[in-house]
C-alpha positions in Angstrom: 28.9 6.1 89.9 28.3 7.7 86.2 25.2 7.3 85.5 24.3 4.9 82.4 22.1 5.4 79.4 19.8 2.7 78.4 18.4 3.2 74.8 14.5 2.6 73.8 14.5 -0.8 71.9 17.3 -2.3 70.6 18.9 -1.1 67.4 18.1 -4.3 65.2 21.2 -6.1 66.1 18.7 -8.6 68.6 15.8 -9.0 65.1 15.9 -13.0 65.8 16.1 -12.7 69.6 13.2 -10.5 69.8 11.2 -12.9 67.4 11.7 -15.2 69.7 10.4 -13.4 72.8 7.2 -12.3 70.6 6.3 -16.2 69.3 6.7 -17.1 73.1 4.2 -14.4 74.0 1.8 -15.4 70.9 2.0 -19.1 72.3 1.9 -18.2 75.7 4.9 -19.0 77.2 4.1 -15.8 79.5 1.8 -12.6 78.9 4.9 -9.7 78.6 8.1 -9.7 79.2 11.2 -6.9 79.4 14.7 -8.0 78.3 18.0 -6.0 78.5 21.5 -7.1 77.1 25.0 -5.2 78.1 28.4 -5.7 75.7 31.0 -3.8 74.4 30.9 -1.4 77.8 27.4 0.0 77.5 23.3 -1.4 77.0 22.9 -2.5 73.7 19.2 -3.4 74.3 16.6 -2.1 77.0 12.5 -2.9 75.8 9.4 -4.4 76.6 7.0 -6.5 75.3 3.3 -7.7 75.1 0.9 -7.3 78.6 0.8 -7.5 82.0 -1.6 -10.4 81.6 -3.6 -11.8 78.7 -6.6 -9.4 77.7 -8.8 -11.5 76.6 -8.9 -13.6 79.9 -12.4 -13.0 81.9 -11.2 -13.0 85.5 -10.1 -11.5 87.4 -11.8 -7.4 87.1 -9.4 -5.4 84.6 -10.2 -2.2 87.2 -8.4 -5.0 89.6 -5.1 -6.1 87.9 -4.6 -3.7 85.0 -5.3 -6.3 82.6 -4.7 -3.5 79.4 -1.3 -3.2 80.7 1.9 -2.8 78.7 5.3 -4.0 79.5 7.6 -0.8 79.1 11.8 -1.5 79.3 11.5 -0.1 83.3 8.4 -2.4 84.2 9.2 -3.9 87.6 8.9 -7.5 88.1 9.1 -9.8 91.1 12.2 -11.2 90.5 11.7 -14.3 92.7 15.5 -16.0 93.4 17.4 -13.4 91.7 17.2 -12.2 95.2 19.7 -14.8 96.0 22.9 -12.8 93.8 21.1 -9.1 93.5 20.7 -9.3 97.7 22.1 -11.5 99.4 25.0 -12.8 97.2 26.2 -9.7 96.7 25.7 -8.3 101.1 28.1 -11.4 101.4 30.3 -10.2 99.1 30.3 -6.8 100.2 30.9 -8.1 104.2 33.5 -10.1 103.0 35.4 -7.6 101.4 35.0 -5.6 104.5 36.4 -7.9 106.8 33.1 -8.6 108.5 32.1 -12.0 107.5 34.3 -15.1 107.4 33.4 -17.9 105.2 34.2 -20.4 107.5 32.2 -19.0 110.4 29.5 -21.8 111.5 26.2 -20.7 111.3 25.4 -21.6 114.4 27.5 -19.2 116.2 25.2 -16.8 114.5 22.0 -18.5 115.0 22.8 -20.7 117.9 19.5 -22.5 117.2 20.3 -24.3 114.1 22.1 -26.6 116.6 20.7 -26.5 119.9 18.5 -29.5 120.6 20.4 -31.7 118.1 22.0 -34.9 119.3 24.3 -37.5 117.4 25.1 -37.1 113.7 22.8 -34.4 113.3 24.6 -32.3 116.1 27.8 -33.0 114.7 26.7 -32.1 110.8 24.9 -28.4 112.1 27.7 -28.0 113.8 30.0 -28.2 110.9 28.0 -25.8 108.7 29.3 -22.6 107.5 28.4 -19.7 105.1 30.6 -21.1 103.0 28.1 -23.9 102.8 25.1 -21.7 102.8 26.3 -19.7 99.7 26.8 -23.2 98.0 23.8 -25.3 98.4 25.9 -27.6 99.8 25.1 -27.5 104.0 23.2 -30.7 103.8 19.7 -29.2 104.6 17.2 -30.8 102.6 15.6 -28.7 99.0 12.3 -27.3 99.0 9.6 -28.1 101.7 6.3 -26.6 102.0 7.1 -24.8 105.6 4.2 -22.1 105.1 1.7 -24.9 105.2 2.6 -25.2 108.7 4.5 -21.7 109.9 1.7 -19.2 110.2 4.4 -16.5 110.4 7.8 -15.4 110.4 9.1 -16.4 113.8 7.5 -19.9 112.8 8.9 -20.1 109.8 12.5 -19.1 110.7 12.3 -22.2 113.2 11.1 -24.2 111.3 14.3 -23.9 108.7 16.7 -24.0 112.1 15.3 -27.1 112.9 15.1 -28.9 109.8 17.1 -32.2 109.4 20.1 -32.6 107.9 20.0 -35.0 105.1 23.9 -35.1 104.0 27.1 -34.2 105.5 28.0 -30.4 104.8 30.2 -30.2 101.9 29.3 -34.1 100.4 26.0 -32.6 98.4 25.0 -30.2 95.9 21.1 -29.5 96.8 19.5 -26.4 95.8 17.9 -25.3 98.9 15.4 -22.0 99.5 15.8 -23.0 103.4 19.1 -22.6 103.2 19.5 -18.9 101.9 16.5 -17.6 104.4 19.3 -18.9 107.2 21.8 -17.2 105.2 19.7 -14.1 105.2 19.6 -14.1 108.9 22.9 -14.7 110.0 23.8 -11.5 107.2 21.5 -9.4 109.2 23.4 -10.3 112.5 26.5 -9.6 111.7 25.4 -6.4 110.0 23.6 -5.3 112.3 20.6 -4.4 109.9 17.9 -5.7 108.2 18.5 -7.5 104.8 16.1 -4.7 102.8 17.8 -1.8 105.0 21.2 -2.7 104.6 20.8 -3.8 100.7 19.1 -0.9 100.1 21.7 1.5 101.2 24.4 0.0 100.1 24.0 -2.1 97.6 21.3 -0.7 95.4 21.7 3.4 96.0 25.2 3.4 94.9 24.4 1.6 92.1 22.0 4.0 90.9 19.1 1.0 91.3 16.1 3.6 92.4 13.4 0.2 91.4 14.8 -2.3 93.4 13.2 -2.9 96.7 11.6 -5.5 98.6 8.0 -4.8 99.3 7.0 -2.3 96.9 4.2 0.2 98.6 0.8 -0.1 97.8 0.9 2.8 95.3 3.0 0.8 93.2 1.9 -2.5 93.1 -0.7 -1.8 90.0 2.1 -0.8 87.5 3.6 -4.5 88.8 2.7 -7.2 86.8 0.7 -9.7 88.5 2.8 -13.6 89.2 -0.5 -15.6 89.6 -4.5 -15.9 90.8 -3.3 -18.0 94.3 -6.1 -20.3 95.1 -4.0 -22.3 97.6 -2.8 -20.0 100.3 -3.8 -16.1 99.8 -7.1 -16.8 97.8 -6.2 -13.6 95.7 -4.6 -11.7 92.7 -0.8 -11.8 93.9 0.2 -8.2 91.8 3.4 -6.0 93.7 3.4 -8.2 96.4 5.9 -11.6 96.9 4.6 -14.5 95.0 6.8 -17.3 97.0 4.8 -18.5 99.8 8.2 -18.4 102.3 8.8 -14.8 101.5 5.2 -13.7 102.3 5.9 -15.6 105.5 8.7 -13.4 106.6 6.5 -10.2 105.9 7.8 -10.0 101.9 11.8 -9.7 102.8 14.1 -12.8 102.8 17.3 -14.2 101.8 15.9 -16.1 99.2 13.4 -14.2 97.6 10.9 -11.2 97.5 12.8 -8.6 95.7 11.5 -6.5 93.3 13.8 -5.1 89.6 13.8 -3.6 86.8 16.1 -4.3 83.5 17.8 -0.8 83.7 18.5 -1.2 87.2 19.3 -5.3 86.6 22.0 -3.9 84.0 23.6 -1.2 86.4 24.4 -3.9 89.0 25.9 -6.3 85.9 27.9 -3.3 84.9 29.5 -3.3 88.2 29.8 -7.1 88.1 31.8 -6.6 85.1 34.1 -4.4 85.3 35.0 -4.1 89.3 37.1 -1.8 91.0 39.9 -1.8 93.6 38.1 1.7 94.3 34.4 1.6 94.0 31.7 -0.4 95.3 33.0 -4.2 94.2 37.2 -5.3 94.4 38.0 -8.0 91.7 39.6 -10.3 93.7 35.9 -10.4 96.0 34.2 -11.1 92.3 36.8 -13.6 91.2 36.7 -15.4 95.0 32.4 -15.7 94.6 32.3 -16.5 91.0 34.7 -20.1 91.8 32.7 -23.2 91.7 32.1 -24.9 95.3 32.7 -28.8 96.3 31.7 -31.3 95.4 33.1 -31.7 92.2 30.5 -31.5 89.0 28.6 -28.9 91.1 27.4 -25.7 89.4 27.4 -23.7 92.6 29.6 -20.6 93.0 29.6 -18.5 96.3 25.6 -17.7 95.8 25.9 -17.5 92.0 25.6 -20.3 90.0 27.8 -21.2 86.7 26.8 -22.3 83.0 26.0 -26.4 83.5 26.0 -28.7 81.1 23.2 -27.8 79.4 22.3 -24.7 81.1 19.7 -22.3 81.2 22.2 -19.7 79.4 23.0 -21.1 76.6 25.7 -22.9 74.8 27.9 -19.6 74.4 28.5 -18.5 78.0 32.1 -19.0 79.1 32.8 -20.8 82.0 34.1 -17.6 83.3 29.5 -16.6 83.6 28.0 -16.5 86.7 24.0 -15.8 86.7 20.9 -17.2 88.6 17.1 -18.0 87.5 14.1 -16.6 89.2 10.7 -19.2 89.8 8.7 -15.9 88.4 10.2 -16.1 85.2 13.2 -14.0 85.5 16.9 -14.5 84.5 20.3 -13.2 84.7 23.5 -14.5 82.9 26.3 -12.3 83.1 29.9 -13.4 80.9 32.8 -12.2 82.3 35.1 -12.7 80.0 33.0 -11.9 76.9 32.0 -8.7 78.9 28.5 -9.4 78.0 25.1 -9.6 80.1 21.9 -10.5 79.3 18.2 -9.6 81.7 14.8 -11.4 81.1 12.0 -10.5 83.1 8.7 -12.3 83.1 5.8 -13.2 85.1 5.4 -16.8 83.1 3.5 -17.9 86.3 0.2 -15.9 84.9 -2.2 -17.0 85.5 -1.1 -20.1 87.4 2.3 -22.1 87.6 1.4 -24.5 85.2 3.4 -22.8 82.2 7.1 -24.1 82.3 7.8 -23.8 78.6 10.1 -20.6 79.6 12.7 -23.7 80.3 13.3 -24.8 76.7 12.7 -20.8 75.7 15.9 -19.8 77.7 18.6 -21.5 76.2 17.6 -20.5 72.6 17.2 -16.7 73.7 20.5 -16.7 75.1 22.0 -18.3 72.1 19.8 -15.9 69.8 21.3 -13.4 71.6 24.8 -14.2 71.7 25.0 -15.3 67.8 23.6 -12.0 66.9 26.4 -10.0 68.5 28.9 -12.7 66.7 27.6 -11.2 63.0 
């Protein structure tokens, strides 16, 4: 792949949008951020802005988090679900094309223990499951649950999501489901062969040109990360280059659902692909156009892993139908427009110092339509 150029800033097109990021930081919305927007066939925008945390605050140690920090355009973030399209969406995809995964495969044929010691109903629904359904949110397993609290590691934490009840027939209910995608990661790995960070890694993310994407960034990284939160319920620590979701850090920081680790240039590289596929390089169109279809039932968002502009949604009320994107717990997004040919990155960590700040949910919309009537003028 050619490699891409990323300018320093943005070239005033993005005044208001930026504005906007800055009065979030001033009232707190989240410490720093780094955004990133793509059109017209090359970056149009690449910075960062504000800290890594808020200076002024008295705990924890500066020497400890690198409180002084500045957010730089290649700061990496924990990305949180974006692991659900940059990873394992887009291994799916990439099986697919190969001929290696069927959508229709149960997943129990893969991980025979999502059925074994189910009776009735609930052996007929796990039965019935498929990645189709996985990809979805539509398998019928239940949405978040506290596992952690009760899996002390990652062999109890994977059977704990095998086992969990069904609460719906797969197929009759859209429910957003973390569980669902740390199935999805293992049954990936199985019929790869390889490890979800492995397999990613190499071919996925090197291809691509995405050097800053990785799960579990080593230890001689993690103080140029900024920090997600001061965890007094699990950890008892500063979480900084390290998963913040408690399921993630469970499976030893790499899962289906979360625990990678981005950057906006590299974030961009892999929406450049997204946009314009080819029958010869890493992505086909008719793979792209196959994932990016909303799944049953009907009034779902819910592509194949990706999810689609709602009604209202996080993007904005100038993404085309033809968008597919995701939102990260962290504070990160991803929207990318097809049919506009336009993507736009936002990277935070609005869960400093605690996971109390959800403003960043009225904040996205207006960004995205900031961003979009700006390249209107």
């Amino acid at each position: 792949m050619q490699p891409l150029e990323f300018p320093s800033g943005n070239d005033g097109t993005l005044t208001s949008a930026r504005s906007l990021l800055l009065d979030a930081i001033e009232r707190r919305v989240f410490p720093g951020c780094a955004y990133g927007v793509w059109a017209a066939g090359a970056a149009i925008a690449c910075e960062g802005l504000g800290r890594f945390t808020y200076a002024e605050d008295s705990a924890p140690a500066k020497s400890e988090t690198a409180q002084s920090e500045i957010v730089q355009a290649e700061t990496v973030y924990d990305v949180a679900s974006l692991t659900k399209v940059v990873a394992t969406a887009m291994m799916a995809m990439l099986l697919f094309q190969r001929g290696q995964l069927d959508l229709e495969m149960p997943l129990g044929e893969l991980l025979p223990g999502f059925v074994v010691g189910r009776s009735g109903q609930q052996s007929s629904w796990a039965r019935a499951v498929t990645l189709r359904h996985l990809l979805a949110h539509n398998s019928g397993l239940p949405g978040y649950q506290p596992l952690f609290r009760q899996a002390g590691n990652a062999t109890e934490l994977l059977r704990a999501c095998l086992t969990m009840t069904l609460e719906a027939e797969p197929g009759s209910r859209a429910e957003y489901s973390d569980h669902g995608f740390i199935l999805l990661g293992k049954a990936l790995e199985v019929l790869a062969g390889s490890d979800l960070a492995a397999w990613t890694s190499r071919e996925i993310f090197a291809p691509l040109g995405m050097h800053h994407t990785r799960f579990c960034p080593p230890a001689s990284e993690r103080p140029r990360i900024p920090p997600t939160e001061i965890d007094s319920t699990l950890r008892h620590r500063v979480i900084q280059g390290e998963v913040q979701d408690e399921h993630a850090y469970r499976m030893q920081g790499v899962a289906g659902h979360a625990g990678l680790f981005s950057n906006v240039p590299d974030l961009l590289r892999l929406s450049a692909a997204l946009l314009a596929p080819d029958e010869d390089g890493l992505l086909h169109r008719q793979t792209l156009d196959l994932f990016s279809q909303r799944q049953l039932p009907e009034g779902s968002s819910r592509a194949l892993g990706w999810d689609t502009p709602s009604t209202p949604s996080s993007s904005g009320t100038h993404f085309s139908s033809d968008s597919i994107g995701h939102l990260g717990y962290s504070g990160c997004s991803l929207w990318i427009d097809r049919q506009a040919q336009i993507a736009v990155v936002l990277l935070t960590n609005r869960t400093w110092p605690d996971r109390s700040q959800d403003a960043i949910r009225q904040l996205r919309p207006v960004f995205h339509d900031a961003v979009r009537n700006s390249l209107l003028l």
